[in-house]
C-alpha positions in Angstrom: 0.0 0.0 0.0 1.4 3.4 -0.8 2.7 5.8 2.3 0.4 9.0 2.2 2.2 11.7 1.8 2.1 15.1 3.7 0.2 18.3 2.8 1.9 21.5 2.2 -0.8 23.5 2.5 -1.4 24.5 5.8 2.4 24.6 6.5 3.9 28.2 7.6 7.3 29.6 5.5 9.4 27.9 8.9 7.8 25.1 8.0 8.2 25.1 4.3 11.9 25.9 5.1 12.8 23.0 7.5 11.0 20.6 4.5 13.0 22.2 1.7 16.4 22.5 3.6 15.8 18.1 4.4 15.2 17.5 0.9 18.6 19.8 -0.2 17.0 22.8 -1.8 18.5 26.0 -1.8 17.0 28.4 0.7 15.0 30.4 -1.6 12.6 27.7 -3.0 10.6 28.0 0.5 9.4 31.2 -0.7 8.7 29.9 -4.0 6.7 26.7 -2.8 4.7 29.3 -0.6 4.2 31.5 -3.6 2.6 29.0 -5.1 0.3 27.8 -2.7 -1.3 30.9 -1.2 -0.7 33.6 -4.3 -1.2 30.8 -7.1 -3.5 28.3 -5.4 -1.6 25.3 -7.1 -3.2 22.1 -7.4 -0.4 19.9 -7.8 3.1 20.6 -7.1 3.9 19.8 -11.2 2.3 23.3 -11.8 5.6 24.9 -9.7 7.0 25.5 -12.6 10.3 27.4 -11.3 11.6 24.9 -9.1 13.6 22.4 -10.9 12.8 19.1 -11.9 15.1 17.7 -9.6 13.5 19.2 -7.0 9.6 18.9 -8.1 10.1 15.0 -7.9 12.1 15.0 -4.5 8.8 16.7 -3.5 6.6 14.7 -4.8 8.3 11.6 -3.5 6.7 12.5 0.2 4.9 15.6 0.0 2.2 16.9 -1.9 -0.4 20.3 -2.2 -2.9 18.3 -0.3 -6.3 20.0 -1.3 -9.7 18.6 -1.0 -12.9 19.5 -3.0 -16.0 19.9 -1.0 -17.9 16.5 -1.3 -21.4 18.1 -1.3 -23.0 21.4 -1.3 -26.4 23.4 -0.8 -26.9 26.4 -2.4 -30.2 29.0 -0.9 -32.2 31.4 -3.0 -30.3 34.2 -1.2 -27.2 33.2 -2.9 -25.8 32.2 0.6 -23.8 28.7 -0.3 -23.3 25.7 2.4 -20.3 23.1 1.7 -19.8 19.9 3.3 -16.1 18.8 3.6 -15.1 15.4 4.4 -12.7 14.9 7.4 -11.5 11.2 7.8 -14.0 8.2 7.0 -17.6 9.4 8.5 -17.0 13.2 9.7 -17.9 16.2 8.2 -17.1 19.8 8.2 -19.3 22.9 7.3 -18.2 25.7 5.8 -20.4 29.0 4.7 -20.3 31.2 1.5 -22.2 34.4 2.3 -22.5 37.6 -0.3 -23.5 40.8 0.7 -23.6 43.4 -1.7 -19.7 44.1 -1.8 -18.7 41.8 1.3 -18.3 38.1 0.2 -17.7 36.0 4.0 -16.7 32.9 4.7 -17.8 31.1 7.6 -15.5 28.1 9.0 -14.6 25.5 10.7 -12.1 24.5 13.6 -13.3 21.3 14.8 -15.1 18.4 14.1 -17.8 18.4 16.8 -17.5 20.5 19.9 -16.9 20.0 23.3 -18.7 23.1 24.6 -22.3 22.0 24.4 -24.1 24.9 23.9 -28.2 24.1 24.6 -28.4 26.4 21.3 -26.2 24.8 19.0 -26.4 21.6 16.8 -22.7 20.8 16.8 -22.9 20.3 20.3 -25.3 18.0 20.3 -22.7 15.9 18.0 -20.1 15.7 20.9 -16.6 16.6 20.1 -14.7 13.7 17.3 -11.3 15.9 17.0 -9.5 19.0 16.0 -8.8 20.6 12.4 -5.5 20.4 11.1 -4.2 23.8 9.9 -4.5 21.7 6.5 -8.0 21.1 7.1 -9.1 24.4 8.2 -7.2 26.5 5.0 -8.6 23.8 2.8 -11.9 25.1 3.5 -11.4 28.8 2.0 -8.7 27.3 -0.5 -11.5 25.0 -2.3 -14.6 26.4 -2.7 -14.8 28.3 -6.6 -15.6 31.5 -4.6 -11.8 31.4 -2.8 -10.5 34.7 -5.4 -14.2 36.4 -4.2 -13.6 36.6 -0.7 -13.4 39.8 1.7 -13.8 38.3 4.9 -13.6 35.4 7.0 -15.4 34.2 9.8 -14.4 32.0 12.5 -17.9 31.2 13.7 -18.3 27.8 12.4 -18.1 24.0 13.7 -16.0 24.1 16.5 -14.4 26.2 19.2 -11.2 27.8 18.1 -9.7 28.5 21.2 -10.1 24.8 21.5 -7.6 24.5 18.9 -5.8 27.5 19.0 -2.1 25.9 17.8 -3.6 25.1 14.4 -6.3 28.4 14.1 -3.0 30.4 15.2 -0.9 28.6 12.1 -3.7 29.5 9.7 -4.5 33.2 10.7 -0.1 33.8 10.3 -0.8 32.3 6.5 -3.7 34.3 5.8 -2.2 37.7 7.5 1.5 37.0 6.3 3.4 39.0 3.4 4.4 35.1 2.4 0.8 33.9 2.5 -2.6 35.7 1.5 -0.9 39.1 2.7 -4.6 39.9 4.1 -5.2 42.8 7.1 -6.1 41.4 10.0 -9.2 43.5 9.6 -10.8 41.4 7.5 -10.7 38.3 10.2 -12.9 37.5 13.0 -12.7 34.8 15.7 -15.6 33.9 17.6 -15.3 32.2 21.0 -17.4 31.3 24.4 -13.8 32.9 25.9 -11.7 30.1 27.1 -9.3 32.0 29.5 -5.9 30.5 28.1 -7.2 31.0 24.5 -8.2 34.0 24.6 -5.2 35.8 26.2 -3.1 34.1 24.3 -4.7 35.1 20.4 -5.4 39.0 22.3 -1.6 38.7 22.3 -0.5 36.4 19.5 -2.9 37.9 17.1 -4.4 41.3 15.5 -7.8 39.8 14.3 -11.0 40.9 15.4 -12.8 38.9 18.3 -15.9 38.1 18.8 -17.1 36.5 22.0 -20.3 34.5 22.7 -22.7 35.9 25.8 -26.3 35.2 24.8 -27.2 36.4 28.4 -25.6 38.9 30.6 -27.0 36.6 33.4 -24.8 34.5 34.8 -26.7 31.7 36.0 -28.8 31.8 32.6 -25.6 31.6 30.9 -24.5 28.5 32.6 -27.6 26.6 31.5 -27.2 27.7 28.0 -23.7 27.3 27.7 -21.9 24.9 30.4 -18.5 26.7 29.6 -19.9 29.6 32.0 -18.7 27.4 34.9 -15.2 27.5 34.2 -15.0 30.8 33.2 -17.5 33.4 33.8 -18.6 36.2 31.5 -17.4 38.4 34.2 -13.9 37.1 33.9 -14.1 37.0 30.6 -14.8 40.6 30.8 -12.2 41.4 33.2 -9.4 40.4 30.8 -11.2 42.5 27.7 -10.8 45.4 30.0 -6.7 45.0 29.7 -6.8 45.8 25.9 -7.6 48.3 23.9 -9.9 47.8 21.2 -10.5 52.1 20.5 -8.0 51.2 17.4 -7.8 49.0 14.6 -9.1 45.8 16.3 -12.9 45.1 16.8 -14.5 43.2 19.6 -18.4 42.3 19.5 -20.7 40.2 21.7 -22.9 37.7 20.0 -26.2 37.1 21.2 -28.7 34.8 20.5 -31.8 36.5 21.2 -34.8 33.6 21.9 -38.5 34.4 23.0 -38.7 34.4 26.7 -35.9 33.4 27.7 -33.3 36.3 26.8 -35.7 39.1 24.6 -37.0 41.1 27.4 -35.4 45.0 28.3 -34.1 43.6 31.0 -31.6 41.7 29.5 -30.6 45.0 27.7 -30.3 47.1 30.7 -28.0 44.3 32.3 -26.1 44.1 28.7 -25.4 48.0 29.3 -24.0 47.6 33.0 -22.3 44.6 32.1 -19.9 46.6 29.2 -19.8 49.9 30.5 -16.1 51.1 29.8 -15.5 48.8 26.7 -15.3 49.8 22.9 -17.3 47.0 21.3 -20.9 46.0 19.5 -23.5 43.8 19.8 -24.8 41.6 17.3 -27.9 40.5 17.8 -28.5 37.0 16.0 -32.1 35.0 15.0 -32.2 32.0 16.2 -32.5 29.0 13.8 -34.8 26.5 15.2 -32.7 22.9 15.6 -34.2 19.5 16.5 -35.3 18.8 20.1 -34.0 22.0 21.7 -36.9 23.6 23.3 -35.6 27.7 22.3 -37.5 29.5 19.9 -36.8 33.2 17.9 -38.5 36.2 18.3 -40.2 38.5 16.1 -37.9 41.1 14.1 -40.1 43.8 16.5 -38.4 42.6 19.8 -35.4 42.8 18.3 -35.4 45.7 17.0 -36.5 47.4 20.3 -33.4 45.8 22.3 -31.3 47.0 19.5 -32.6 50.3 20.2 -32.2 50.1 23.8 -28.7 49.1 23.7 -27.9 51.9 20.7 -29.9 54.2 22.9 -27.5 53.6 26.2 -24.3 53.9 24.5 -23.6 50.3 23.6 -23.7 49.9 19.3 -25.8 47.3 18.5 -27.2 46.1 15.1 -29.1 42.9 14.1 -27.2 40.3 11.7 -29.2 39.7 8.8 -30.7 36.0 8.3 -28.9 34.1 5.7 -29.9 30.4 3.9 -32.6 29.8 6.3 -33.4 27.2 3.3 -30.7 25.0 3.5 -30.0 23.9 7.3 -28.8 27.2 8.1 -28.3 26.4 11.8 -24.6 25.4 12.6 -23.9 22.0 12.4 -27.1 21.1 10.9 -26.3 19.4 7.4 -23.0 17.9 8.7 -25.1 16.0 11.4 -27.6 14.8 9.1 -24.8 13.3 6.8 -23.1 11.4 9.6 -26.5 10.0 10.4 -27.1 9.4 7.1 -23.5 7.2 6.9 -24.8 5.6 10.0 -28.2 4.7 9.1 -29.6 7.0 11.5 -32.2 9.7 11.5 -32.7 13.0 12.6 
């Protein structure tokens, strides 16, 4: 049986180096293997035409570009586009295509599963399987036709980056990096419930925008909706936000869910206010897509518009995310769940 080989995409220049100094290239061809994959998207490493041939075929022999086409995908009258990547034998991976206007977004991955259990999310429900490789998460916005449309990407997909934070850390240095994409940092966003370790380290290893998961400003509410509240409050959380300054380039916004009679009531608001007086950030407010045997329902764009006001009103900038491919299992984790039942002979 032949040895797989090893993908070079996902690998940093250092890396790229250490592989092209073992196989006796000179120094330079790092730079030109890198060229290749992140300027020229390369499918095979033939197409690297200005290394030698010598060199293309001690390449070859163990390594190769080690990118994966999307195995299905769904596409919704709004133009929003869902892709399903394989990960292994019977896991999938989501990954979201969203147009605006002028903004093209791409929502991924980090893991497959999730070990935060969020009552609200359908990834949750599919327990955690393992991490993303820095492979697996580039592959996503390297193989989709729409990779030379994008403006913006979105770490708000399957997973919990901070969770994963080595191989999110790898990818955001390609994307960001004069050697890689040679994108601002601007146009990246990392959403997290706010793991303590992760999220001090990417404040401080990273320039990318953050976005943290609250739902509720309540703290006991907040433990029943998302069980990561016990190990590390929204208060803490909040504490370290207060230690950098986000007045500059970098953006920091809340997420919240907003779902009838639970979270959609002024009072929430009023407590949202308190809660983030002294910090420069927003609040999205999000419509909640209904998921299978979670008893949380949405609210009518009314309520949410008067808690958007209320918030905009006391000094905290608020808007409500528009709803995109509510045809197509537009709740997170939703078509790669029905796809590993399907492989089992399960379903939904």
């Amino acid at each position: 049986m032949e040895t797989p080989k090893t993908a070079l995409l996902g690998r940093t220049l250092d890396e790229v180096q250490q592989i092209a100094k073992n196989l006796g290239m000179p120094k330079f061809a790092a730079k030109q293997i890198t060229a290749w994959l992140y300027d020229k998207k390369v499918a095979t490493i033939d197409e690297m035409t200005n290394l030698s041939l010598k060199h293309r075929e001690a390449l070859k022999n163990g390594y190769e570009v080690g990118a994966s086409a999307p195995v299905e995908e769904m596409r919704s009258a709004d133009g929003t586009v869902k892709y399903l990547f394989r990960v292994g034998n019977r896991n999938f991976i989501e990954t979201v295509y969203i147009p605006d206007a002028d903004r093209a977004t791409l929502c991924v991955s980090s893991q497959v599963g999730c070990k935060m259990n969020c009552k609200f999310c359908m990834t949750g429900k599919q327990g955690f399987t393992g991490n993303l490789t820095a492979n697996q998460i580039l592959n996503q916005i390297y193989s989709i036709p729409e990779r030379d449309k994008l403006t913006n990407i979105v770490f708000m997909g399957m997973g919990e980056p901070f969770d994963n934070l080595d191989e999110v850390l790898k990818v955001l240095e390609i994307l960001t990096s004069e050697y890689g994409y040679g994108w601002s940092p601007k146009r990246i966003t990392v959403s997290s419930v706010g793991l303590k370790k992760g999220l001090e380290r990417f404040l401080n290893e990273s320039e990318c925008h953050l976005a943290i998961s609250m739902h509720t400003p309540i703290p006991s509410q907040r433990r029943e909706l998302m069980p990561a509240e016990k190990a590390f409050s929204i208060a803490d959380i909040i504490d370290v936000l207060h230690r950098y300054d986000f007045s500059k380039q970098r953006r920091l916004s809340f997420e919240y869910i907003v779902f009838k009679g639970v979270n959609d009531s002024l009072v929430y608001a009023k407590e949202i206010v308190k809660l983030l007086r002294g910090i420069e950030c927003r609040v999205n407010l999000i419509r909640f897509h209904t998921i299978p045997h979670v008893d949380l329902e949405g609210v009518d764009m009314d309520s949410m518009i008067a808690f958007r006001d209320y918030l905009t009103q006391h000094g905290v900038f608020a808007t409500i995310r528009a709803s995109r491919g509510e045809d197509i299992f537009a709740a997170c984790g939703m078509l790669s769940t029905a796809e590993q039942q399907k492989e089992k002979g399960v379903t939904l």
